[in-house]
C-alpha positions in Angstrom: 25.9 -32.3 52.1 24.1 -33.2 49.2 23.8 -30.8 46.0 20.0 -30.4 44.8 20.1 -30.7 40.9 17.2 -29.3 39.1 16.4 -30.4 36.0 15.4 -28.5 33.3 11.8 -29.1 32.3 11.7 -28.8 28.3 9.9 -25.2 27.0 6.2 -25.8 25.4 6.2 -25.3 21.5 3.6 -22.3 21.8 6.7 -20.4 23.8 9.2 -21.5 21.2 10.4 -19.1 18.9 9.4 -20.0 15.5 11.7 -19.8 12.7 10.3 -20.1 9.5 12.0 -19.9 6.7 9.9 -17.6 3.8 10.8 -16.5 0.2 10.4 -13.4 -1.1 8.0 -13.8 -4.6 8.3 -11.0 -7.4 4.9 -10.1 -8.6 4.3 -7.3 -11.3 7.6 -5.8 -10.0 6.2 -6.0 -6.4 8.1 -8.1 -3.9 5.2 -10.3 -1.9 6.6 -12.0 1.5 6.5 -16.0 1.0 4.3 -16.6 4.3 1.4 -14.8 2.9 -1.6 -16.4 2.3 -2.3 -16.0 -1.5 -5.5 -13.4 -0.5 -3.2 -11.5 1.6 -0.2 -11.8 -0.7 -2.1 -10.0 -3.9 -2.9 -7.1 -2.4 1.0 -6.0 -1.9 0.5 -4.9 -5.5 -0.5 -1.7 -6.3 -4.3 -1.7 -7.8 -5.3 -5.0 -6.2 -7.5 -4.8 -3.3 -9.2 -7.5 -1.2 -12.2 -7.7 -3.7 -9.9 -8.3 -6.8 -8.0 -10.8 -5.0 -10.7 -12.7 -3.8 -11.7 -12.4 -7.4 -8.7 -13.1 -8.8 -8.1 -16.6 -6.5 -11.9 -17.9 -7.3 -11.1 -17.5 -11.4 -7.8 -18.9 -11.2 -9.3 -21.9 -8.8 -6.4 -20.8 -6.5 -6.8 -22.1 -2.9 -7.2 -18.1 -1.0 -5.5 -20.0 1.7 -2.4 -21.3 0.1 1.2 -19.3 0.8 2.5 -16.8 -2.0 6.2 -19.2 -1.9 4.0 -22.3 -2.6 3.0 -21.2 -6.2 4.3 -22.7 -9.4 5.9 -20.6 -12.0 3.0 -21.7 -14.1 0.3 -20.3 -11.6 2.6 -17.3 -11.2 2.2 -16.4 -15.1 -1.6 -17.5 -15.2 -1.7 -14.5 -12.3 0.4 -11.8 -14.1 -2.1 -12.6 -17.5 -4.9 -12.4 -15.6 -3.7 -8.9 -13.5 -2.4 -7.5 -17.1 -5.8 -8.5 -18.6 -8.1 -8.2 -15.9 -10.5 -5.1 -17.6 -11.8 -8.1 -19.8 -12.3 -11.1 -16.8 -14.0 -8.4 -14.1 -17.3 -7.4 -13.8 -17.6 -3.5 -14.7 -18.3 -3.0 -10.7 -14.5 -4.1 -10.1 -12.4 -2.4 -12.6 -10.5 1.0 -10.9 -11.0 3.0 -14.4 -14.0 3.1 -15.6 -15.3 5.5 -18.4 -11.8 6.5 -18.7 -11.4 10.1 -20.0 -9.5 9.6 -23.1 -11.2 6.3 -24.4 -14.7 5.7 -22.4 -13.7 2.6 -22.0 -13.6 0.2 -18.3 -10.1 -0.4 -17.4 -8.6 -2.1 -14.6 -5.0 -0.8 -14.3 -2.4 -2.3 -12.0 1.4 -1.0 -10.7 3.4 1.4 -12.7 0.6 1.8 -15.3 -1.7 3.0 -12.5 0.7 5.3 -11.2 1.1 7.0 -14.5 -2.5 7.5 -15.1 -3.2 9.1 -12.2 -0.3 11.3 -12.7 -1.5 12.2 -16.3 -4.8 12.9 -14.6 -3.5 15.2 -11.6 -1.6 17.1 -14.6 -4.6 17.7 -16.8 -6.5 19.0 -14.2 -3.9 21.3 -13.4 -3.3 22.1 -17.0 -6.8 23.0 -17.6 -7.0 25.1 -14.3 -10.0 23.1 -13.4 -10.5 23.3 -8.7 -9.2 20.0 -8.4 -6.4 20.8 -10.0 -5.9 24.4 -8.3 -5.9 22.3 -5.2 -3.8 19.4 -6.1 -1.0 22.6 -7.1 -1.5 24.2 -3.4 -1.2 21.1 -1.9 -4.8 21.5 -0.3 -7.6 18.4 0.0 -9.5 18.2 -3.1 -12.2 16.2 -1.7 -14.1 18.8 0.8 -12.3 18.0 3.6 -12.1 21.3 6.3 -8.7 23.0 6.8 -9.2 25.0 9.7 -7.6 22.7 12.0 -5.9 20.1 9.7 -3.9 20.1 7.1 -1.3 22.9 8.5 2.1 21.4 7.4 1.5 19.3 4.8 4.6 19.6 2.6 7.1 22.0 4.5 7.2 21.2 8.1 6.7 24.2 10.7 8.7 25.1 13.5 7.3 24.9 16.9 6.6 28.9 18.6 7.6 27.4 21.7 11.0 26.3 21.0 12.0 29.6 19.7 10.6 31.6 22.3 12.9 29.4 24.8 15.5 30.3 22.6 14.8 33.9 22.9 14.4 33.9 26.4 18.0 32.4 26.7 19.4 35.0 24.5 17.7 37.4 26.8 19.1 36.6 30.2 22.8 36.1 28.3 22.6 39.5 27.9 21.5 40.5 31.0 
């Protein structure tokens, strides 16, 4: 009797698990995974899209290709100046403010300073009883958008008829 002993044949690296270890990079108070490429990577902040990015990596001479955990302290600054000054590097075409209300000036705002604009905005509108703002306090679109069909629960979340009516039905043959 002789025992048949298979060996084991060794697994391909495409079905290996990969186990990469990544950083976590803090950006403008945004945490950006390490294994991003640096074109992926910006646009985890808030205000920086794909066009900015790409922008931002061809000023800067930053490889787009490069990973978020591979940058230098030094780049990392250069980034945050450029982000916190960007109104004055970008064409007019980029910048997410422009003709602001207050000033008339282009601005390009980024993160928390964003956020509070548009929440300074949404409040004047609603201030000055403008539709927009109307809207904005119902909850409604303020773009056009229909509301026959859509739109039904936005804030408060409905109870389903049916569920109740099973309920009720229950209750029903109890008594019975």
């Amino acid at each position: 009797m002789t025992k048949l002993v298979q060996e084991k044949k060794p697994i391909p690296e495409k079905f290996q698990e990969k186990k990469e270890m990544f950083s976590i990079v803090r950006i403008m108070q945004h945490d950006i995974p390490g294994n991003k490429n640096l074109l992926t990577g910006f646009t985890y902040i808030k205000g920086v899209s794909w066009s900015i990015s790409n922008a931002l990596c061809k000023l800067l001479k930053l490889d787009p290709n490069k990973k978020i955990s591979e940058l230098s302290k030094k780049e990392i600054e250069e980034v945050v100046n450029f982000l916190e000054n960007a109104s004055t590097k970008l064409p007019v075409f980029l910048t997410n403010r422009r003709k602001d209300f207050e000033t008339g000036k282009n601005y390009h705002l980024v993160g928390s300073r964003l956020d509070m604009k548009e929440e300074f905005d949404i409040r004047r509108l609603k201030k000055i009883r403008s539709y927009r703002g109307v809207r904005h306090a119902l909850g409604q679109p303020t773009r056009g958008q229909r509301t026959r069909s859509h739109f039904r629960s936005k804030g408060k979340k409905k109870s389903v008829v049916g569920v109740k009516k099973a309920k009720a039905r229950e209750e029903k043959e109890k008594k019975q």
